[in-house]
C-alpha positions, 0 to 999 in steps of 0.5 A: 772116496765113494762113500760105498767103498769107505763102508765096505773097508770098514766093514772088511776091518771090524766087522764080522764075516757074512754068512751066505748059503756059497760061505757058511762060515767055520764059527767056532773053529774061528772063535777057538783059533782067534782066542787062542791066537790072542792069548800067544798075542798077549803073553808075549807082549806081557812078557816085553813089559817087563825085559824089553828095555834091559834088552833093546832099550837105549841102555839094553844089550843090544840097543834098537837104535844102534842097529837101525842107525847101522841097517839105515847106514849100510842099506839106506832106503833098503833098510827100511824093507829089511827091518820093517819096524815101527821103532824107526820113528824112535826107539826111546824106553818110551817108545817101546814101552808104548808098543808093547802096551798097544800089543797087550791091548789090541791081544785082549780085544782079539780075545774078547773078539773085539774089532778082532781084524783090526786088532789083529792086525795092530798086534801083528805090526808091534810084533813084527816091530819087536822081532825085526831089531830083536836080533839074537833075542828072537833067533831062539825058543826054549830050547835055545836057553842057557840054565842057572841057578834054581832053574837048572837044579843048582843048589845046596844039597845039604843045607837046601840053599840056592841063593848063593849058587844061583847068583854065582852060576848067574855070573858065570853064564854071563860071563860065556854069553856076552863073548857071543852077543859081541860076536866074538864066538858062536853060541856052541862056543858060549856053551862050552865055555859056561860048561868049562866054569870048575864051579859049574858041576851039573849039565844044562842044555842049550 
């Protein structure tokens, strides 16, 4: 490869914008908006650490592997096109554990504004990794979660305990919700169901 052309990839990947009369450069919008943007980065991928393998992991609720072994059975080589993911090369603990902690590194170098294309896109391919076996768990933001326990403001007005409540409605949201990742209704359905519970007295909003 000419040697010309190997420096400006490089150049294109980790360094900084050149600055031209034509091309004067938007500095500190940029600054704000990758900081910002590596900062989302890092808080999902921090989030991951701590709930990716009860979620996707072999033993989770809905296995990773499972579902590409699906995908690649239906679909074959479409398959790999419609679940772009890293996590066909393994979809172990260990695996997952790994992007999630390559994201969070390549999130704080974007925030430092280190190599920030390049980590940039490293955090872009991990995430896109996560979302594309995700399925339930990426279809929905805040406003798609079901409340319990404390959070939902389920606790004893007299006596100023939760504890007991909260692992009760704990239960009982489980119990609604797990007809719905099988598939056996839709989530409105869940909803009504966990709403239906005599022991949950209070509203919550999904």
């Amino acid at each position: 490869m000419d040697e010309g052309l190997l420096q400006g990839i490089v150049n294109w990947l980790l360094g900084p914008e050149p600055i031209t009369e034509k091309r004067p450069g938007h500095l500190w919008p940029r600054w704000i908006f990758l900081r910002a943007l590596g900062l989302i980065y890092f808080s999902a991928f921090y989030s991951l650490l701590f709930q990716i393998k009860g979620l996707i992991g072999p033993n989770g609720i809905l296995p990773a592997a499972d579902y590409l072994q699906a995908v690649n059975a239906a679909l074959q080589l479409r398959g790999y096109w419609s679940a772009p993911t890293l996590l066909w090369f393994g979809a172990s603990n260990g695996a997952l554990m790994t992007l999630c902690w390559v994201g969070l590194v390549a999130s704080l170098l974007v925030t430092l504004n280190l190599w920030p294309r390049a980590s940039l896109l490293i955090c872009f391919l991990c995430f896109v990794s996560f979302v594309s076996v995700a399925r339930d768990f990426s279809g929905y933001q805040s406003d798609g979660m079901l409340l319990a326990g404390d959070a939902a403001g389920f606790i004893d007005p007299f006596a100023g305990d939760g504890i007991s409540l909260a692992l009760q409605s704990g239960t009982l949201a489980a119990k609604s919700i797990m007809p719905f990742l099988r598939g056996d209704c839709s989530l409105t359905q869940a909803h009504q169901q966990y709403q239906a519970f005599p022991e949950v007295v209070f509203s919550v909003s999904v």
